[in-house]
N, C-alpha and C positions, 0 to 999 in steps of 0.2 A: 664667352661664358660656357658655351659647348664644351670646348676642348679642356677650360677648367674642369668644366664637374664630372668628365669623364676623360681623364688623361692617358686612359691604357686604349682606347678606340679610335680609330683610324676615321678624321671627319673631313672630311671636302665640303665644299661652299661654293658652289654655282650660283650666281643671283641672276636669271635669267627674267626677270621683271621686264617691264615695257609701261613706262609711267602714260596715265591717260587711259589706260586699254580697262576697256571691259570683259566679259567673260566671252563675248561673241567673238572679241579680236583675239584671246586667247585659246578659245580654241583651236581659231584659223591657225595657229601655229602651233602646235601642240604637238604634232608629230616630230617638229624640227626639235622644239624642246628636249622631249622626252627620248632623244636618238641614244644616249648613253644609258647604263642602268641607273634606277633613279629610287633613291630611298623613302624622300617627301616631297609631298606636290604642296606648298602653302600658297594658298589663293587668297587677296584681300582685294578683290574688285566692286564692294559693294556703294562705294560713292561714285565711281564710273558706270557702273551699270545703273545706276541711279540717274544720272545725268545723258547717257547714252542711248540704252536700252530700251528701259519700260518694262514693266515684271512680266509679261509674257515672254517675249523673248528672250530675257535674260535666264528665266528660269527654264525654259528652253534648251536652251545653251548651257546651261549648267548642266543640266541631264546628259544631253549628247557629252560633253566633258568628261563627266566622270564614268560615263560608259567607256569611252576612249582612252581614258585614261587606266581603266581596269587591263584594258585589251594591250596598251604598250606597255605599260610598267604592273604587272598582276602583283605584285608583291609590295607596292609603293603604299606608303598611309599617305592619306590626302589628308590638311586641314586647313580648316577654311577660316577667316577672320572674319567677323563680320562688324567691319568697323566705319562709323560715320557721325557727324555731327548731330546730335537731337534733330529729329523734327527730316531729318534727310537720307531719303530710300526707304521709307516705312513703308513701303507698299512693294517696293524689288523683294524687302528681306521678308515679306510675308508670302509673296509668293514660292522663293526658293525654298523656304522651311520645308515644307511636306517634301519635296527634292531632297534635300539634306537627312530627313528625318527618315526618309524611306530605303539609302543608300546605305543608311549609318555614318552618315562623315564627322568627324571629331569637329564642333567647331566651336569655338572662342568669341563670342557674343561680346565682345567691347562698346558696342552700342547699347547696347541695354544694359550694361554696366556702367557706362558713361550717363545713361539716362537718372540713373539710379544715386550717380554721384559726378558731377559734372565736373571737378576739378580732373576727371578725368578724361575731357578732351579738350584740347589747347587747340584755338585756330593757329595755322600755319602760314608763314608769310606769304607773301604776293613780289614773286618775283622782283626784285627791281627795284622795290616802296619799301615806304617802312610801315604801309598796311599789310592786316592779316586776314586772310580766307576763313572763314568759318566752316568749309565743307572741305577744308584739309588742314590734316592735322598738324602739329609743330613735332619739330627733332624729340619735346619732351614727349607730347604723345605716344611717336614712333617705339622709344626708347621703353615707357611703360610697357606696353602692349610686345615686345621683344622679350623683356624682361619675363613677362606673364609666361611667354610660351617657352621659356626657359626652363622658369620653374616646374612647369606641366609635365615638361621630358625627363627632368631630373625625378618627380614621381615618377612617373609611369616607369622609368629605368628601377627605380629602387623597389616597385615591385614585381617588376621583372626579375630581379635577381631573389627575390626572396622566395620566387615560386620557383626558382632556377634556371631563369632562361638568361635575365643577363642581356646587354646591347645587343643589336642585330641575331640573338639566340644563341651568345656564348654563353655557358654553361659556368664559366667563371663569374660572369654578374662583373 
């Protein structure tokens, strides 16, 4: 959908994910990550750190993160998803908030959007069964919340270019 809405920009697509990992285990490797230049950092660790962490560390770990992440990639926009089932990590993503809100990190609240309207979190299957996890999401989920942050880049480009900067600061738009 990238590559559609901006066909004259040059897009790579790393998915350097780590299913399971929280923000503590993402740090730990953050450096290895971030070895290349790096445009976006998109982080959606808030049912893992939910399940892992505990909002003190997690939001701990987020701090050191996006410190770290300033100091390897200084030019990288970070955003964050903060996405999870009703009723799961309200206490992680209340923690991280003032973290987020203090740094300025872009982030996409799909949990409280999902709270808001619930058709918009699908549990996601269970390995194996043909039961489904309530604390992860399905391919539809996934797919919505892709979609969202789609559309957010395709703004944010269209008024990029109207004030004349245009993708990554071409002046073409």
């Amino acid at each position: 959908a990238l590559r559609g809405a901006f066909p004259s920009a040059t897009i790579t697509h790393d998915n350097l994910a780590s299913g399971g990992n929280g923000v503590v285990h993402i740090l730990s490797t953050l450096g290895i990550v971030l070895r290349e230049r790096t445009d976006l950092i998109l982080l959606d660790s808030l049912v893992n750190d939910a399940w892992r962490s505990g909002s003190t560390q997690a939001s701990q770990a987020l701090e050191a993160l996006l410190r770290t992440a300033r100091a390897l990639a200084p030019t990288a926009t970070v955003l964050v998803v903060e996405a999870a089932a009703p009723g799961l990590g309200d206490e992680v993503q209340r923690a991280k908030r003032p973290v987020l809100e203090h740094y300025k990190v872009a982030t996409l609240d799909w949990k409280s959007a999902a709270a808001d309207e619930p058709a918009l979190w699908r549990a996601g299957p269970i390995a194996g069964t043909t039961a489904t996890d309530i604390n992860h999401p399905s391919w539809l989920t996934h797919q919505m919340i892709a979609d969202q942050l789609v559309a957010l880049w395709a703004r944010a480009a269209r008024r990029a270019c109207r004030r004349g900067g245009g993708i990554g600061g071409d002046a073409a738009g």
